[in-house]
N, C-alpha and C positions, 0 to 999 in steps of 0.2 A: 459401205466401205469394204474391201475385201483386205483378207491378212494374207498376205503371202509367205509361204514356209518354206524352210529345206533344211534338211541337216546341215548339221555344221562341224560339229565335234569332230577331230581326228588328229589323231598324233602328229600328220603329215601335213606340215604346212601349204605345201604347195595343193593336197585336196582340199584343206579351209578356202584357198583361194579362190580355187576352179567354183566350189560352189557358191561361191559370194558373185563371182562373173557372171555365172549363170543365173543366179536369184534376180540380181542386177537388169538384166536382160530382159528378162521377163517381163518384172516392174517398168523398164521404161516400156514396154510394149502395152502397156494398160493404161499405164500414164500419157502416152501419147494418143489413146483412144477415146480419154478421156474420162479415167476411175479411178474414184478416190483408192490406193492402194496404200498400207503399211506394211513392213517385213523387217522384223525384228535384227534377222540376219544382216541385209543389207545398212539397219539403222544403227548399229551396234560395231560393226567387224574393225573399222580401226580403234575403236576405244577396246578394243578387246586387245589387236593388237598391242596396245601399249603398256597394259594392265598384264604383260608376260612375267616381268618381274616381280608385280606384285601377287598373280593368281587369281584366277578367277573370282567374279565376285559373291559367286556360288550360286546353288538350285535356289535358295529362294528369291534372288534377284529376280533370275528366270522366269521364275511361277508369278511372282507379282507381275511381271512385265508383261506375260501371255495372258493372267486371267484381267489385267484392265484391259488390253487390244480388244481382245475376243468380247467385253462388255460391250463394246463399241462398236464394232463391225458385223458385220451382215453376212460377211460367208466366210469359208476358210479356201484359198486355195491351196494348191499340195504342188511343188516342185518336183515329178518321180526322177530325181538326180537318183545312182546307185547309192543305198545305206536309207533311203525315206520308210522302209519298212521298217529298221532295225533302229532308227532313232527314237531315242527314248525324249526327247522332246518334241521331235513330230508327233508322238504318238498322244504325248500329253498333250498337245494343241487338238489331234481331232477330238480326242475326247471331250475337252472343253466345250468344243461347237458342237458337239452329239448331245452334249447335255443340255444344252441349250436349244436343241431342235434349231440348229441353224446350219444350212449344207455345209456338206465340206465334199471339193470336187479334186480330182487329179489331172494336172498339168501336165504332159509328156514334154521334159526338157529338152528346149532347140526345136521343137516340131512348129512349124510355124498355123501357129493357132487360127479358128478362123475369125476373120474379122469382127469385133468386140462393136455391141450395140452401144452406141455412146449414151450415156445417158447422164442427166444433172445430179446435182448434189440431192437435191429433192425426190428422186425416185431411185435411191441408193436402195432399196430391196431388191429391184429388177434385178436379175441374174445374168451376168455374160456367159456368152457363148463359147468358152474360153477353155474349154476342158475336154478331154478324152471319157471319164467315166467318171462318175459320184463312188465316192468310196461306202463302201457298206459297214 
């Protein structure tokens, strides 16, 4: 199963969006190749929306919600949207899979990826072909 990442955080609503369209995007392009994908971003962003009034549900939400995924999945991939350096939950996501000795690859957002080896539920280690560079 891969996790799919990207920043999120920003004062500027209309950037929360852009990268939720873009995470978006991506995900369906895996998912219609046939990979189990999750992404917090994309699974999350209207209950986040709603949750304006009340405030976020805070970093520990977060950290629980990243370190079950990351239990569960087989690689991390990386959305490079502008701010994936400087996000401080992407950052805590590759670590997670570094600790784990599980890849974590980077994505070039909109770059149209090359065509992703289908493969079953059953041989969810295989790795697609879905990335520009492994992050070091």
């Amino acid at each position: 199963m891969i996790y799919l990442s990207v920043p999120y955080s920003s004062p500027d609503s209309n950037i929360r969006a852009d990268r939720v369209a873009r995470v978006r995007r991506e995900m369906a392009r895996m998912m219609a190749q046939g990979h189990l994908t999750v992404c917090p971003v994309a699974m999350n962003h209207e209950a986040i929306e709603q949750l304006a009034d009340a405030g976020d549900p805070g970093g520990s939400y977060w950290r629980q919600l990243e370190a079950g995924l990351a239990a569960v999945c087989d690689e991390l991939v990386v959305v490079a949207v502008e701010g994936w350096r400087e996000s401080r939950g992407v950052q805590r996501e590759i670590a997670l899979f570094k600790d784990q000795a599980k890849p974590v690859r980077l994505l070039q957002a909109d770059a149209e990826p090359p065509a992703l080896e289908r493969r079953r539920v059953e041989s969810a280690s295989a790795s697609p072909a879905v990335v520009s560079e492994r992050v070091r």
